[in-house]
C-alpha positions in Angstrom: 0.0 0.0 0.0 1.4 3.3 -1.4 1.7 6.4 1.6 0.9 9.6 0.4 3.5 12.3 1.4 1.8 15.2 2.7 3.1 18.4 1.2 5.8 20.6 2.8 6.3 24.4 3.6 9.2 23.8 1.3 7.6 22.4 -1.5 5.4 25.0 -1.7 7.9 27.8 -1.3 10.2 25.9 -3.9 6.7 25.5 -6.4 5.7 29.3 -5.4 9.2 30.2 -6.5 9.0 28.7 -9.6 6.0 29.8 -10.5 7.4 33.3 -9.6 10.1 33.1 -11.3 8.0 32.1 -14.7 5.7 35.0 -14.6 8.5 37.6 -14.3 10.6 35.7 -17.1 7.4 35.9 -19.7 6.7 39.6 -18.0 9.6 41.0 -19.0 9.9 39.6 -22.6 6.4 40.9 -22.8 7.5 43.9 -25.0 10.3 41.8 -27.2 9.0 41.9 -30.6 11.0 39.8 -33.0 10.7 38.6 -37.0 8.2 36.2 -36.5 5.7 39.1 -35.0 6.0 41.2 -37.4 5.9 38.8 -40.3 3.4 36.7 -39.0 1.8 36.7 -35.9 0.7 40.4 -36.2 -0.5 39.8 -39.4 -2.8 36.8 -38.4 -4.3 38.5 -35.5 -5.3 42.3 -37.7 -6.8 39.6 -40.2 -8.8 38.3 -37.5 -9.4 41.3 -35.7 -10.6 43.3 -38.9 -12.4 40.5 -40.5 -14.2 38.8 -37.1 -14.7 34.5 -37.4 -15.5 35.2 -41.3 -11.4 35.2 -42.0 -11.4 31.1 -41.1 -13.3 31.3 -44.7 -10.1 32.0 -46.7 -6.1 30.6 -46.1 -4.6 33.7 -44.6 -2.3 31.7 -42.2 -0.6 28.4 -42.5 -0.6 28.2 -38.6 -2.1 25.8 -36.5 -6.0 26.3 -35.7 -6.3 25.9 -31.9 -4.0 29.5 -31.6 -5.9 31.1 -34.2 -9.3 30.4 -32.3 -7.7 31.6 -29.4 -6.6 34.7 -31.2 -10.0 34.8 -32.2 -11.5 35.3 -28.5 -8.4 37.3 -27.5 -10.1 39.9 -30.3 -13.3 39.4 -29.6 -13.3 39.2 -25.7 -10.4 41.7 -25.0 -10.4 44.2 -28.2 -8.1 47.0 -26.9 -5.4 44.4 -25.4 -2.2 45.7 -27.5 -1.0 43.4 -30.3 2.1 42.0 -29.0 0.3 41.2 -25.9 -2.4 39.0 -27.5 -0.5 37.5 -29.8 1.9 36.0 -26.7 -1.2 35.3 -24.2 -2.2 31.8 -25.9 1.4 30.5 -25.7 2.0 31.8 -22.2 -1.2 30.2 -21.1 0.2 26.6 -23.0 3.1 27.4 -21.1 2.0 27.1 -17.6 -0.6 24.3 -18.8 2.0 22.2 -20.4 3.6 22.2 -16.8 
C-alpha cells in the first residue's frame, strides 16, 4: 500500500518560487517583438481582428488552428489588449498548462 506524502512548507515555497520566477521571465519579454511578430503573428491577428470568425473562410495563415481560435477570442473578448500582448497570451497560457 502506497503512503501519500503530505506536502511541505518547502515544497510550496520551492513551487511558489517557480512559478514566480516564470511569470517575471514571460513579463519582462512581454515587449520583445522579433521577425516572426511582425511577419506573421501580427499579421494573423489584424486579419482576424478586422475580418471577425469570417477570415477562417479563406487561407490567410498556415498556422495551427487551436491559436488562431484563441486569437480569435483574444479579439473578440479583450479588443483594446495591444498586439504584442495577444498574440503571446495563448502560448504563455500553453506554457503554464503544459507544466
Amino acid at each position: 500500500m502506497k503512503t501519500i506524502n503530505k506536502v511541505t512548507y518547502n515544497d510550496l515555497a520551492f513551487t511558489l518560487l517557480g512559478i514566480g520566477l516564470a511569470v517575471a521571465i514571460r513579463y519582462s519579454l512581454l515587449d520583445y517583438k522579433s521577425f516572426d511578430f511582425f511577419k506573421y503573428s501580427k499579421v494573423w491577428y489584424h486579419t482576424i481582428r478586422s475580418e471577425g470568425f469570417s477570415a477562417f473562410g479563406h487561407n490567410f495563415s498556415d498556422y495551427t488552428p487551436p491559436y488562431l481560435y484563441l486569437l480569435y477570442l483574444i479579439a473578440r473578448f479583450f479588443p483594446d489588449a495591444s498586439d504584442i500582448f495577444a498574440t503571446k497570451l495563448p502560448s504563455m497560457i500553453a506554457d503554464f498548462i503544459s507544466a
